[in-house]
C-alpha atoms as a printed R data frame, in Angstrom:
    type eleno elety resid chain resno       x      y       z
1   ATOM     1    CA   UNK     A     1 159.359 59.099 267.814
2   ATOM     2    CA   UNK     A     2 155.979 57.353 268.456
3   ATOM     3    CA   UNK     A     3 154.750 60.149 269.823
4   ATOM     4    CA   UNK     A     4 155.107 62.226 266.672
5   ATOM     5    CA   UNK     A     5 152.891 58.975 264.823
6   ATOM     6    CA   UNK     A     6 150.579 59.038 267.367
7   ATOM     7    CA   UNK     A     7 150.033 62.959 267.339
8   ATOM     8    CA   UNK     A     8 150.091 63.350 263.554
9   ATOM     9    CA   UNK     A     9 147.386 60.607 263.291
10  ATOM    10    CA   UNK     A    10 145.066 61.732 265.941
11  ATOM    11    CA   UNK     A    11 145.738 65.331 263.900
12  ATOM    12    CA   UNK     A    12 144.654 63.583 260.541
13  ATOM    13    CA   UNK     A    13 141.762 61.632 262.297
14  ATOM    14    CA   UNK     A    14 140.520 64.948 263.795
15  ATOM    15    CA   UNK     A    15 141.059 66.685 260.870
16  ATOM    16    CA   UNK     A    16 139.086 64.118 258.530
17  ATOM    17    CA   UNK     A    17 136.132 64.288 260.672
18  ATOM    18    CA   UNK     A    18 135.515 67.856 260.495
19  ATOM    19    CA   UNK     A    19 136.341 67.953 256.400
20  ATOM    20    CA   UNK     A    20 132.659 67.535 255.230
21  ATOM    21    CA   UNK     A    21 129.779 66.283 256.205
22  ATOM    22    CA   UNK     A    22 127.285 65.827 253.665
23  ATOM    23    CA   UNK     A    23 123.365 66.580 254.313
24  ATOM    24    CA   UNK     A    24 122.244 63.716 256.332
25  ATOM    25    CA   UNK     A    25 120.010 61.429 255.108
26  ATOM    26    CA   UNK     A    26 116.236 62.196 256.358
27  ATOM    27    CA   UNK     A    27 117.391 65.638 257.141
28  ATOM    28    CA   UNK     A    28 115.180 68.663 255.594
29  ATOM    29    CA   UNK     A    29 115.745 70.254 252.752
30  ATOM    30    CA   UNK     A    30 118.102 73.120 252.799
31  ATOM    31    CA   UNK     A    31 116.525 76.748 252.734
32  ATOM    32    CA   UNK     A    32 118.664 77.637 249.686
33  ATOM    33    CA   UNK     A    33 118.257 80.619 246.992
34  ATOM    34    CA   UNK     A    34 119.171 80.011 243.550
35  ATOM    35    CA   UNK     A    35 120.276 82.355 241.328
36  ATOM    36    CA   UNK     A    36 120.797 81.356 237.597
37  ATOM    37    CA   UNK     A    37 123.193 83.485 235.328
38  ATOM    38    CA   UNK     A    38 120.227 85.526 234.235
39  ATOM    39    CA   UNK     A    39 116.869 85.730 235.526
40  ATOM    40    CA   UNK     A    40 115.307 85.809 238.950
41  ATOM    41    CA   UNK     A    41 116.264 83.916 241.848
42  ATOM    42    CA   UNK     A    42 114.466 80.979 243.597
43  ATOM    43    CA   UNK     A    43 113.833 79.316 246.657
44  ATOM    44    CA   UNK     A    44 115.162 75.609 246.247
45  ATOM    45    CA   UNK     A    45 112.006 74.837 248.671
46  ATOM    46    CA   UNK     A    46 109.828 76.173 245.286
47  ATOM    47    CA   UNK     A    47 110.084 72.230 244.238
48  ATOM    48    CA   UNK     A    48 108.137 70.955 247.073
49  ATOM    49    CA   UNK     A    49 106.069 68.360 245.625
50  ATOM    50    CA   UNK     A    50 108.346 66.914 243.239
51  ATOM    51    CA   UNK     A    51 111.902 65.229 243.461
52  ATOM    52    CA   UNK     A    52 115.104 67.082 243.340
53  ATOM    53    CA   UNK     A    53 118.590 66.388 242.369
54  ATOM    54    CA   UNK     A    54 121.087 68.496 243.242
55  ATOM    55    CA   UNK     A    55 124.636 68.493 241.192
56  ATOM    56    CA   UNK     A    56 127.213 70.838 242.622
57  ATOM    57    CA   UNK     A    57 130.200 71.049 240.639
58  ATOM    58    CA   UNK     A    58 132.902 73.202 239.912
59  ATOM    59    CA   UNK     A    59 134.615 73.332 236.816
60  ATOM    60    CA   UNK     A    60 137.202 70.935 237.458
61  ATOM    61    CA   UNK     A    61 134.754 68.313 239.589
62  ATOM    62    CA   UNK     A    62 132.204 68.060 236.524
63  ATOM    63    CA   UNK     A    63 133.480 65.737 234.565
64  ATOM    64    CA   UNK     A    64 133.656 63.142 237.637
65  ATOM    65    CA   UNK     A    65 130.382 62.205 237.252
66  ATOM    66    CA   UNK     A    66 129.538 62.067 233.470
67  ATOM    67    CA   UNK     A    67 128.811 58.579 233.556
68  ATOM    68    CA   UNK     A    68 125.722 59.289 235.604
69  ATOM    69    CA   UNK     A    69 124.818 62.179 234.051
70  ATOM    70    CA   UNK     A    70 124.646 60.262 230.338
71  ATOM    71    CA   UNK     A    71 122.427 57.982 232.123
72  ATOM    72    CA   UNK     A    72 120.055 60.533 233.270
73  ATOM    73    CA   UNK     A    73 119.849 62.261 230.081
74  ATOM    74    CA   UNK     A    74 118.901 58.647 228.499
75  ATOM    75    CA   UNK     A    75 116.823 58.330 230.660
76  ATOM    76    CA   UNK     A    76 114.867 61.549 230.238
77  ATOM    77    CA   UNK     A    77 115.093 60.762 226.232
78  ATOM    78    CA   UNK     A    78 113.145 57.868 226.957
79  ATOM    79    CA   UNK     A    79 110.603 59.234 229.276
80  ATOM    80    CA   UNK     A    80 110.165 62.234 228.523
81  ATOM    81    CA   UNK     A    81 107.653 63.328 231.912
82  ATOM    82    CA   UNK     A    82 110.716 63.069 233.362
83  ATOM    83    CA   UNK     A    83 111.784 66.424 232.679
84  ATOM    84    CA   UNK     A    84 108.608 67.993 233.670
85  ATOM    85    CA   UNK     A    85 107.931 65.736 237.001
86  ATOM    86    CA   UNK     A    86 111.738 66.116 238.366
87  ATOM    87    CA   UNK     A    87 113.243 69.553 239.675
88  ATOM    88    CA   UNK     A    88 116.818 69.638 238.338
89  ATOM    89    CA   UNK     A    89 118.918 71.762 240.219
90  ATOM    90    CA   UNK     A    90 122.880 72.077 238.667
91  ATOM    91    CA   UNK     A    91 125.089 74.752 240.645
92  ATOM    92    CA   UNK     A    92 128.441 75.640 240.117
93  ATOM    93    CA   UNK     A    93 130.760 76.773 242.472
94  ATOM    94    CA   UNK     A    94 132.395 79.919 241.084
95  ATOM    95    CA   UNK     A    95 133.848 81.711 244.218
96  ATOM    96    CA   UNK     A    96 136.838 82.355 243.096
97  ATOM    97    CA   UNK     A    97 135.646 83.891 239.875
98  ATOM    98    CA   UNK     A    98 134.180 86.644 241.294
99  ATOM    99    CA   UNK     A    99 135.351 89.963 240.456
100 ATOM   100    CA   UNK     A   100 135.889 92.177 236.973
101 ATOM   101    CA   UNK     A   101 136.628 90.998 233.972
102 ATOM   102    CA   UNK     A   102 136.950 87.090 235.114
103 ATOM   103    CA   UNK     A   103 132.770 86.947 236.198
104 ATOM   104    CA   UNK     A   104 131.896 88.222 232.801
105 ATOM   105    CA   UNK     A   105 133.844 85.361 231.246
106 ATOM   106    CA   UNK     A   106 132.498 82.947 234.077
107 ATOM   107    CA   UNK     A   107 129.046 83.569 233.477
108 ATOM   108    CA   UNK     A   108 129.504 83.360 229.679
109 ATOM   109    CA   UNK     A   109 131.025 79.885 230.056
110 ATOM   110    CA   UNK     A   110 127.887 79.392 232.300
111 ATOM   111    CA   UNK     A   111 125.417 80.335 229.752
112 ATOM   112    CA   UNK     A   112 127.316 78.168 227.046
113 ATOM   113    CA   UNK     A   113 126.646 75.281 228.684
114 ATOM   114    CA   UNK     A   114 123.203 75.807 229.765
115 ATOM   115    CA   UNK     A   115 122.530 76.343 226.210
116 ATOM   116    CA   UNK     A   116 124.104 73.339 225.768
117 ATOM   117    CA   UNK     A   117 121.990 70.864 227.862
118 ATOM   118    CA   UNK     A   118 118.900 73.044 228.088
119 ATOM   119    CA   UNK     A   119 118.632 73.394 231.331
120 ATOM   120    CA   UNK     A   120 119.420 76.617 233.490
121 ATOM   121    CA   UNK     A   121 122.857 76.176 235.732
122 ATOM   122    CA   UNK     A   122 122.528 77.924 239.028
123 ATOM   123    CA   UNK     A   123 125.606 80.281 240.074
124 ATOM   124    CA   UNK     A   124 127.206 79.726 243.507
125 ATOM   125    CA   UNK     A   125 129.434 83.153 243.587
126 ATOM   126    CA   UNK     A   126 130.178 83.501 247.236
127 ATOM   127    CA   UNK     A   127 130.707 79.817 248.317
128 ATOM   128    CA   UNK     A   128 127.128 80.231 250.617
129 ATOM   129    CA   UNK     A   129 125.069 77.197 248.769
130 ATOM   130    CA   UNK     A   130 128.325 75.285 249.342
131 ATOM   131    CA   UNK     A   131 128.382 76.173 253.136
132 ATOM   132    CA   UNK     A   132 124.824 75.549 253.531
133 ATOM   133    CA   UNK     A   133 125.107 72.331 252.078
134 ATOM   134    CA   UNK     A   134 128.506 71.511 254.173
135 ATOM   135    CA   UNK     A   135 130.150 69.878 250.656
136 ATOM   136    CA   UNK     A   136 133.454 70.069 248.964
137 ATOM   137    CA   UNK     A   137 133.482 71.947 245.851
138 ATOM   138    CA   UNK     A   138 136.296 70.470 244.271
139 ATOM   139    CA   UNK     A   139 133.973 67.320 244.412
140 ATOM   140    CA   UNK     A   140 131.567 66.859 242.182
141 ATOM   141    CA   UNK     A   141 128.170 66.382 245.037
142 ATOM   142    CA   UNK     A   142 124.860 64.573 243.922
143 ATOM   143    CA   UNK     A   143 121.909 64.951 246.652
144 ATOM   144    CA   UNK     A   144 118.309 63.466 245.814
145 ATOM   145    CA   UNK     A   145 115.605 65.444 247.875
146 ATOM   146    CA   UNK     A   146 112.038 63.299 247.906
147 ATOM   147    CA   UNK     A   147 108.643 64.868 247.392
148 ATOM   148    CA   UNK     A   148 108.071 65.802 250.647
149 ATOM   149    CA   UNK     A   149 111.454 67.600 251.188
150 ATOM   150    CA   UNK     A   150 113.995 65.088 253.041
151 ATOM   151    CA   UNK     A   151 117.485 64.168 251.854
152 ATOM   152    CA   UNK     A   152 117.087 60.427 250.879
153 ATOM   153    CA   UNK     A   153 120.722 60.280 249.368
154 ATOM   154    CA   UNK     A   154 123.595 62.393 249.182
155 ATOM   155    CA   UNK     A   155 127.177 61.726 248.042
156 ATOM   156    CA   UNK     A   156 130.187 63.104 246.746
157 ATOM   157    CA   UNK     A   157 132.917 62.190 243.979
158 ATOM   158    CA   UNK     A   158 132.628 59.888 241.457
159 ATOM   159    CA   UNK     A   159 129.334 57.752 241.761
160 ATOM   160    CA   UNK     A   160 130.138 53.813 241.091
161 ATOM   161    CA   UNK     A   161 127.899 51.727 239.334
162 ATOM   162    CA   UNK     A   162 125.641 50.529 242.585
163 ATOM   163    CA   UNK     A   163 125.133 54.325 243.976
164 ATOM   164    CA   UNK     A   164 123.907 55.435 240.690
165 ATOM   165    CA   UNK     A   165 121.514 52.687 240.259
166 ATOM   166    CA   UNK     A   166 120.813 53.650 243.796
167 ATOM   167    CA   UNK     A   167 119.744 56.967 243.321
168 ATOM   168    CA   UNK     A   168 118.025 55.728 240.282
169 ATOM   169    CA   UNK     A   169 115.513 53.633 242.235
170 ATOM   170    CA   UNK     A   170 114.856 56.275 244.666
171 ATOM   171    CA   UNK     A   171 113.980 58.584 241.851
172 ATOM   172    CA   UNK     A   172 111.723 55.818 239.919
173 ATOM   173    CA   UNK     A   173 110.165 55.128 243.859
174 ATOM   174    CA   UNK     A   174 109.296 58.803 243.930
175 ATOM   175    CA   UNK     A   175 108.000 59.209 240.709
176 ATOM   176    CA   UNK     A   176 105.991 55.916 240.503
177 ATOM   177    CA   UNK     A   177 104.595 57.548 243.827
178 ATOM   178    CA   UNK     A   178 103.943 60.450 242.208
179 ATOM   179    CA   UNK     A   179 101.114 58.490 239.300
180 ATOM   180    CA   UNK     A   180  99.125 56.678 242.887
């Protein structure tokens, strides 16, 4: 009977290690190509020079990290620049919505809600941009890229109270760097 523990845990343990792996911290950018609902696609490396953030979502992780997300729109209410200094970069993960008639409805949900925030939402149709970045999608995922293209945080699910105020210094550090 122990044996069955024992191999059942080393199973999990193995298993949990090779579940995700978020972009590491210091790591480059990801070469990534963003398409939005409509329009052209572009190269997430097309933001060199400014800070990004990254939310990947699907439509069931999205509401995990409203919180955070009221306190970036604040924020941008206050200062406005914000908007215009900060690359904002929101994908959702619609791979399994992918085929006739349920895309049409997809993307019309999709351009809803852009219209909503007023901000383009990026489409992730195949699953790639969520390979690439080695993340969950029913998670919502929050990465900060600095100006010069490194991953300076990364993290997925629900963002407490000291990793938003985290992320929220590293984006003030990049764009006080920004005005020297």
């Amino acid at each position: 009977m122990r044996w069955v523990f024992s191999f059942a845990a080393a199973g999990l343990l193995l298993q949990s290690s090779t579940v995700r792996a978020l972009p590491a911290l210091g790591s480059p950018e990801p070469e990534l190509r963003l398409r939005p609902v409509d329009g052209d696609a572009l190269m997430l490396a097309s933001s060199l020079g400014r800070p990004t953030l990254i939310f990947y979502e699907s439509k069931d992780s999205r509401s995990q990290n409203w919180p955070f997300k009221k306190r970036l729109k604040d924020l941008v209410r206050e200062t406005s620049s914000y908007r215009e200094r900060v690359a904002l970069f929101p994908i959702v993960a619609l791979d399994g919505y992918d085929f006739w008639p349920v895309h049409g409805f997809a993307a019309d949900a999709v351009r809803a809600e852009a219209k909503r925030i007023g901000w383009p939402i990026y489409c992730d149709w195949t699953g790639d941009l969520r390979r690439a970045l080695d993340i969950r999608s029913e998670m919502s995922t929050v990465i900060l890229i600095d100006r010069s293209g490194k991953v300076v945080f990364a993290a997925e699910g629900p963002l407490d109270e000291e990793k938003q105020q985290q992320i929220l210094d590293l984006l003030r550090g990049e764009l006080g760097a920004m005005e020297e």
